[in-house]
GURO-662532 format. One record per residue (C-alpha): x, y, z. Coordinates in nm, 2 decimals. Layout:
N
     c1     c2     c3
      X      Y      Z
...
***
This chain:
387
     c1     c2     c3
   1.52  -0.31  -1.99
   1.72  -0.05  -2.18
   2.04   0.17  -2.07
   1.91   0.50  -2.13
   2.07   0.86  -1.99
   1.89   0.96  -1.71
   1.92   1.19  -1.40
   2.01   0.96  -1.09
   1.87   1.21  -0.86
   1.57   1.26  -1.06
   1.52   0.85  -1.06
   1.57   0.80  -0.72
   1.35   1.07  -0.67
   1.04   0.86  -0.84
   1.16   0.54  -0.67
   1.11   0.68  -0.29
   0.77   0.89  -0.41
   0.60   0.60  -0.58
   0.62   0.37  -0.26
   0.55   0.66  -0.02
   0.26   0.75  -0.28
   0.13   0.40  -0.28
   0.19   0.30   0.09
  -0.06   0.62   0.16
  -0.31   0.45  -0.06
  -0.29   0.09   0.08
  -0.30   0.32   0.43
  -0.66   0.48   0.32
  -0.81   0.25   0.01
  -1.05   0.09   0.24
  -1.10   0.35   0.52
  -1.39   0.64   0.62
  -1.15   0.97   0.54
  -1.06   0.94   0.21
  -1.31   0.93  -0.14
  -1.24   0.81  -0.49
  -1.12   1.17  -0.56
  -0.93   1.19  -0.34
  -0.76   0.82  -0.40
  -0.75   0.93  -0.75
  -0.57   1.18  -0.72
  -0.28   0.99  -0.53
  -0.30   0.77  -0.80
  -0.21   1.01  -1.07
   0.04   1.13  -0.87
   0.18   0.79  -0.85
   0.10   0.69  -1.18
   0.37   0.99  -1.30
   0.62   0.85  -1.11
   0.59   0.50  -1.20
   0.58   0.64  -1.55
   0.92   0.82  -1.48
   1.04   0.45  -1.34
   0.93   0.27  -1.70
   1.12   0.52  -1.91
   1.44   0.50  -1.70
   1.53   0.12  -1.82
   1.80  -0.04  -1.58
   1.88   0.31  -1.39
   1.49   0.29  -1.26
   1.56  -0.12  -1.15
   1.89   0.00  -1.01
   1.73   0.30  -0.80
   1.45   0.02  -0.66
   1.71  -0.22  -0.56
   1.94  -0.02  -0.37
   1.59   0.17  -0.19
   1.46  -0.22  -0.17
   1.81  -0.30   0.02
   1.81   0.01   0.27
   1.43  -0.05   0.37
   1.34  -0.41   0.30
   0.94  -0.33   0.35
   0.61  -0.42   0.11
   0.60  -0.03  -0.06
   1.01  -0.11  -0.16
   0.87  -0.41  -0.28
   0.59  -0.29  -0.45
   0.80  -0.03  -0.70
   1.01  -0.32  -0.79
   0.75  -0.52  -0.88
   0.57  -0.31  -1.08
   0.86  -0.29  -1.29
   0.93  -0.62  -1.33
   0.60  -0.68  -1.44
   0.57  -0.37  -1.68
   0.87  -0.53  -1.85
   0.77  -0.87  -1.84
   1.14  -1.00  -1.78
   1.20  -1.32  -1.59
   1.50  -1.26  -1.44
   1.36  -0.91  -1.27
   1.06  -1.09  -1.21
   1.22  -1.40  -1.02
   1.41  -1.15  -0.81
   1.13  -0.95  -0.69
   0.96  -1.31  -0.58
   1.29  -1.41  -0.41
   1.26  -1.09  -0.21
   0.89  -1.17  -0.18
   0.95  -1.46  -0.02
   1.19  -1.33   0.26
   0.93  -1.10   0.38
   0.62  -1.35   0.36
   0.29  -1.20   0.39
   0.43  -0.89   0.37
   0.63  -0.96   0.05
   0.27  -1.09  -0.10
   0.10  -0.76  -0.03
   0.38  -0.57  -0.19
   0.35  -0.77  -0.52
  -0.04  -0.80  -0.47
   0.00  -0.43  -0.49
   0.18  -0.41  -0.77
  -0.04  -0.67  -0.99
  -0.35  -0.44  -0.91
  -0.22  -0.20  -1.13
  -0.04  -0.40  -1.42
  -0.31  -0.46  -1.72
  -0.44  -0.81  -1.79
  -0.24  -0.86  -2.06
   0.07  -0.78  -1.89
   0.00  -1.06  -1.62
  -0.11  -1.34  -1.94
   0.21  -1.50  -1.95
   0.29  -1.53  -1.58
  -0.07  -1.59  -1.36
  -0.18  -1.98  -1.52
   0.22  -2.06  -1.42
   0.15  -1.88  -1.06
  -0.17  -2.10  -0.98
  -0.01  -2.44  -1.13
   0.28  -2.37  -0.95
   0.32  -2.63  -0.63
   0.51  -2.35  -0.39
   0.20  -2.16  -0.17
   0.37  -1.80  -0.21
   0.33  -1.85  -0.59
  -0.02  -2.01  -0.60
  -0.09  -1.68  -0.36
   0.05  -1.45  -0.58
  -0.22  -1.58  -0.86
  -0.52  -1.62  -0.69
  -0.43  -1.23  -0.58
  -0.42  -1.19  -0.97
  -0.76  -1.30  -1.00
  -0.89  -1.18  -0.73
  -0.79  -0.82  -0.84
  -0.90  -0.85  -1.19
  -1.20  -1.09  -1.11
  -1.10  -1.35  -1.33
  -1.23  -1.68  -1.28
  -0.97  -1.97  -1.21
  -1.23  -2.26  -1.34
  -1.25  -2.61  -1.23
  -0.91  -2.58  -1.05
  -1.06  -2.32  -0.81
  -1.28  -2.60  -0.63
  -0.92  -2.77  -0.60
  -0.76  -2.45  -0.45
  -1.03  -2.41  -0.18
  -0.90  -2.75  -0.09
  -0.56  -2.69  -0.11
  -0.32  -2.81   0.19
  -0.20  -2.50   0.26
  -0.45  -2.26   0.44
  -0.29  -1.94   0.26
  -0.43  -2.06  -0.05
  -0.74  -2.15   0.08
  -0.82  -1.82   0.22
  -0.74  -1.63  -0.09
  -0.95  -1.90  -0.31
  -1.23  -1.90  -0.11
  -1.22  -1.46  -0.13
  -1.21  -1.53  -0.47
  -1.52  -1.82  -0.47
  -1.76  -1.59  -0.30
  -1.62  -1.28  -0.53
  -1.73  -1.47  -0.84
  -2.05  -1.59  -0.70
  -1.89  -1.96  -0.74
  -2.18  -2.15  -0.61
  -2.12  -2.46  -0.72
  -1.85  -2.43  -0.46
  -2.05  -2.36  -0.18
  -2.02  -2.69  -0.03
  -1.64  -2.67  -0.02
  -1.70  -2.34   0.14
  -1.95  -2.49   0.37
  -1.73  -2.74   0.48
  -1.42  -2.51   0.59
  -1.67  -2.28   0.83
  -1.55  -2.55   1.08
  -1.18  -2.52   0.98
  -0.90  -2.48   1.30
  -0.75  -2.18   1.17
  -0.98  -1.89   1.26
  -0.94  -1.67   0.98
  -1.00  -1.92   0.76
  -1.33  -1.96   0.90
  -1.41  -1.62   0.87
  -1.31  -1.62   0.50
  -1.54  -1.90   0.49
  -1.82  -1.71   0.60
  -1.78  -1.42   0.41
  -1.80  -1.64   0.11
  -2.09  -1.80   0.21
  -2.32  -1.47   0.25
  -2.22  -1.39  -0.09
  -2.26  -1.71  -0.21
  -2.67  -1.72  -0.05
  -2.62  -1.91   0.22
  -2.59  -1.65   0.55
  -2.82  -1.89   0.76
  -2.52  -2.11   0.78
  -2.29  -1.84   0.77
  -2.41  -1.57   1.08
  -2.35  -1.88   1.37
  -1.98  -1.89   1.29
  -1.97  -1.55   1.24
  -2.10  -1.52   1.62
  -1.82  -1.77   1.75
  -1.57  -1.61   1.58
  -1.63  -1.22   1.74
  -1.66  -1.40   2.08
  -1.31  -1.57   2.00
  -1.24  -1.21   2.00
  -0.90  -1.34   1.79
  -1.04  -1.23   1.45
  -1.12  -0.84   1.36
  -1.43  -0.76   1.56
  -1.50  -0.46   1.33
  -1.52  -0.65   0.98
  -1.70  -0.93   1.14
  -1.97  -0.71   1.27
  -1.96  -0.53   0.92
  -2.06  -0.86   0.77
  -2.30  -0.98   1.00
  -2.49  -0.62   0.96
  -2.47  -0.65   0.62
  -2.60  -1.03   0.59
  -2.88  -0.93   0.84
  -3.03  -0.60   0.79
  -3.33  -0.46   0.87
  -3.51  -0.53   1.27
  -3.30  -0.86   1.30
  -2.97  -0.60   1.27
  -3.06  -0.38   1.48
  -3.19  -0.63   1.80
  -2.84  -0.79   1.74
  -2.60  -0.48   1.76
  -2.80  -0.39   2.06
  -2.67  -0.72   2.22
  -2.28  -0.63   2.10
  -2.30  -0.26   2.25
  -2.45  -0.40   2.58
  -2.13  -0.65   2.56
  -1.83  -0.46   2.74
  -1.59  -0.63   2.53
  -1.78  -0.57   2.19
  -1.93  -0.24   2.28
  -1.60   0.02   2.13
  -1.62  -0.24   1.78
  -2.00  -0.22   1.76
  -2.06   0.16   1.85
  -1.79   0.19   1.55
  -2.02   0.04   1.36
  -2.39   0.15   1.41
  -2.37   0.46   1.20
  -2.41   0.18   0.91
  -2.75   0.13   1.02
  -2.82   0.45   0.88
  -3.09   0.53   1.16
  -3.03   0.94   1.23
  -3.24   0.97   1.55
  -2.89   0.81   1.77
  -2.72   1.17   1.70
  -2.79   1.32   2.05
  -2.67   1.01   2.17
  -2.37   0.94   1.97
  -2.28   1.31   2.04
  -2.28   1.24   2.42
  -2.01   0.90   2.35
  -1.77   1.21   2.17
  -1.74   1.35   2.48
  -1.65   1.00   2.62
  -1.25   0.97   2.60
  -1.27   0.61   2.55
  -1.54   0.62   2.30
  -1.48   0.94   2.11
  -1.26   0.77   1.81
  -1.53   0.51   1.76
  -1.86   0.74   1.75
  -1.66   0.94   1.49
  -1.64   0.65   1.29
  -2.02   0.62   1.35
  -2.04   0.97   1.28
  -1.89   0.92   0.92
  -2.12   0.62   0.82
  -2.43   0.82   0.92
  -2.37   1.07   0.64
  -2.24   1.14   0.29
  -2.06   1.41   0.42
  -1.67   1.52   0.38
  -1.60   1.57   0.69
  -1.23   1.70   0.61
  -1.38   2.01   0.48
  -1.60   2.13   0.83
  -1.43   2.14   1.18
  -1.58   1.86   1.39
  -1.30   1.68   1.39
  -0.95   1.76   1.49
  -0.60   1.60   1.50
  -0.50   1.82   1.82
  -0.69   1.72   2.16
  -0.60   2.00   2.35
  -0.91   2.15   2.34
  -1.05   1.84   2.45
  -0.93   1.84   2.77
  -0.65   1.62   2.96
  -0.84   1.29   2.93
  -0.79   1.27   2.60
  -0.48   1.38   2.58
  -0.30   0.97   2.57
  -0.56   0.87   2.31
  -0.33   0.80   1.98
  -0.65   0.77   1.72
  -0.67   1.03   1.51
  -0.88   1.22   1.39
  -1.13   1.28   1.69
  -1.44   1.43   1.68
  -1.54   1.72   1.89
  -1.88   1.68   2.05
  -1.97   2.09   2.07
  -1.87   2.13   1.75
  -2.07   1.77   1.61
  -2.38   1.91   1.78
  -2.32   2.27   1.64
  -2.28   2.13   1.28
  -2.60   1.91   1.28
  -2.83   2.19   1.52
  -2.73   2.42   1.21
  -2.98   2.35   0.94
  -2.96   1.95   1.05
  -2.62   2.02   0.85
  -2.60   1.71   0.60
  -2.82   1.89   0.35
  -2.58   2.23   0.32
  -2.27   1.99   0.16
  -2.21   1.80  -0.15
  -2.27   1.40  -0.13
  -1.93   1.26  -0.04
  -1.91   0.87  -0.02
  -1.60   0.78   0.14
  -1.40   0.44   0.02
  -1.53   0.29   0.33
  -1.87   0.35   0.22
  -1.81   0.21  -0.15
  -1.64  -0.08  -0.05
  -2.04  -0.14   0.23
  -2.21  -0.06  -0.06
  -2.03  -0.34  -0.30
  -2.13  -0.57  -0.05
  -2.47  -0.46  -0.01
  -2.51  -0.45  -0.36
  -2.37  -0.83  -0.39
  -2.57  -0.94  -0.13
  -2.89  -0.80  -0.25
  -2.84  -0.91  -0.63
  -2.75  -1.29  -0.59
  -2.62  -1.31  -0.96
  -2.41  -1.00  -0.89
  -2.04  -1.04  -0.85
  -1.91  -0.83  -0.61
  -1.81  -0.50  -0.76
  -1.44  -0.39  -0.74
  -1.49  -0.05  -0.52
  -1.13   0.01  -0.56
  -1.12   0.12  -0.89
  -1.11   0.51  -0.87
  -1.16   0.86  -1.09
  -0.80   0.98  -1.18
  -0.76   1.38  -1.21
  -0.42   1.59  -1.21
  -0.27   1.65  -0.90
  -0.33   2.00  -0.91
  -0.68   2.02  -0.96
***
């Protein structure tokens, strides 16, 4: 870390962009508005400022401390560590963890964050000492290493799916079913009856990728009745582990269940099955099931939706009942059926595939090629900001 002249104003400047920059892309990397583009242009935004960081030596680690000590948060966090680990200096390195650890889960997502985008080589020196380590916020930080760039932890992932500690056990067994581990499958088999319930569903995830759905999809049913899981990405799962007739008969039985119908009708767009428009159309004009037919809406077709006008972030024109519904954006049902009535409008726009959509079809793709390690959807095409 050098003592170079620099600009405070300018430094601080790159400090407070790069963790608004990057807490916009942890906001959208996995959701239905947003397409590598578009992420990629964020990220060349972000890369520029991070850039601005590296070349400002201790006045760049000075800046992220003092924005890290007036908003203690994961995107604070992140910018610090990203620094830290361009550098590759322990003492910045152990201070960022320290702050880490304060924050908890939180503090792991900020540094998660950062190790996404540090190169392999960068990371050499520290991940092996991360997953050896004997404190749980450590051995997290390296599985979230591997798990980023899909490196394989060996023989001593078996003994991290068994860990004590059901933090590390989550993020191993991510990583087991990731790397298509299946000589781990009965470890993973053998925590889909674990206490904690999103260990279980970690467990199951792993075990579709790893071939063994049959034993997977009944604990994937327990868990959205528990309904103290995310109903949406179990249903995701279970779609994806099932599809075909069996899929279909089974979301049928969700959107017939009151307290699964909103998660499911979310959902059935992924199905892919066009002739539910008319219908779908009539749950827009429903306030309480607008927001989740859009989503619907959005998996049905590999359209950009941000560029036509059915949906809208002002629900005025929708009328007073939707006027308390905070989700956003909405679709507008006259305006849906005007857009499809007009030329059965997916054919008049340029494919668009939405992160969402990538990260389905990595899944898809994992699940239908057993030898196939799931594909990292995240990784994005970077063009100026001004194009």
């Amino acid at each position: 870390m050098q003592r170079l002249a620099t600009i405070p104003a300018i430094v601080d400047q790159h400090a407070e962009d790069a963790a608004f920059l990057w807490s916009r892309r942890r906001r959208e990397i996995d959701g239905p508005l947003l397409g590598e583009v578009d992420i990629g242009r964020i990220d060349q935004r972000l890369d520029a400022n991070l850039e601005g960081l590296f070349a400002s030596g201790e006045a760049a680690w000075a800046a992220a401390k003092a924005r890290f000590s007036d908003y203690s948060e994961a995107p604070e966090l992140f910018v610090m560590a990203c620094l830290a680990l361009h550098w590759g200096l322990e003492k910045p390195l152990a201070a960022v963890i320290e702050a880490a650890a304060a924050l908890g889960e939180t503090g792991i997502k900020g540094i998660s964050g950062a190790i996404a985008r540090t190169p392999r080589e960068k990371l050499r020196p520290f991940v092996a000492k991360w997953v050896d380590s004997r404190e749980t916020m450590l051995k997290c930080i390296g599985l979230s290493a591997l798990w980023h760039h899909r490196a394989d932890a060996g023989p001593s992932l078996g003994d991290l799916v068994a860990n004590s500690q059901a933090e590390i056990r989550i993020r191993a067994l991510r990583l087991a079913g990731a790397l298509r581990r299946r000589d781990l499958l009965p470890a993973v088999a053998e925590r889909l009856a674990a206490d904690q319930l999103p260990e279980r569903l970690a467990a199951s995830i792993a075990a579709c990728l790893l071939g063994a759905d049959r034993m997977a999809l009944p604990v994937l049913d327990e868990l959205l009745a528990s309904r103290s899981v995310p109903q949406g990405e179990v249903i995701e799962i279970r779609l994806l582990a099932s599809a075909g007739t069996p899929a279909k008969a089974w979301l049928q039985k969700c959107l017939n269940e009151p307290s699964l119908r909103l998660p499911a009708l979310a959902t059935i767009g992924m199905l892919g099955d066009r002739s539910i428009v008319p219908w779908l159309i009539e749950r827009m004009r429903e306030p309480q099931s607008a927001y989740a037919a859009g989503l619907a809406w959005r998996d049905l077709f590999e359209v950009d939706f941000n560029d036509t006008d059915v949906f809208t972030v002002d629900t005025s024109p929708l009328g007073k009942p939707f006027a308390k519904i905070e989700d956003s954006p909405l679709p507008m049902a006259e305006r849906a059926s005007a857009w499809w009535d007009d030329g059965r409008g997916p054919g008049k726009h340029v494919a668009f595939r939405s992160m969402r959509r990538l990260r389905l079809a990595a899944i898809r793709a994992s699940l239908d090629n057993r030898d196939l390690p799931l594909a990292d959807w995240r990784r994005t095409q970077r063009f100026p900001a001004w194009m």
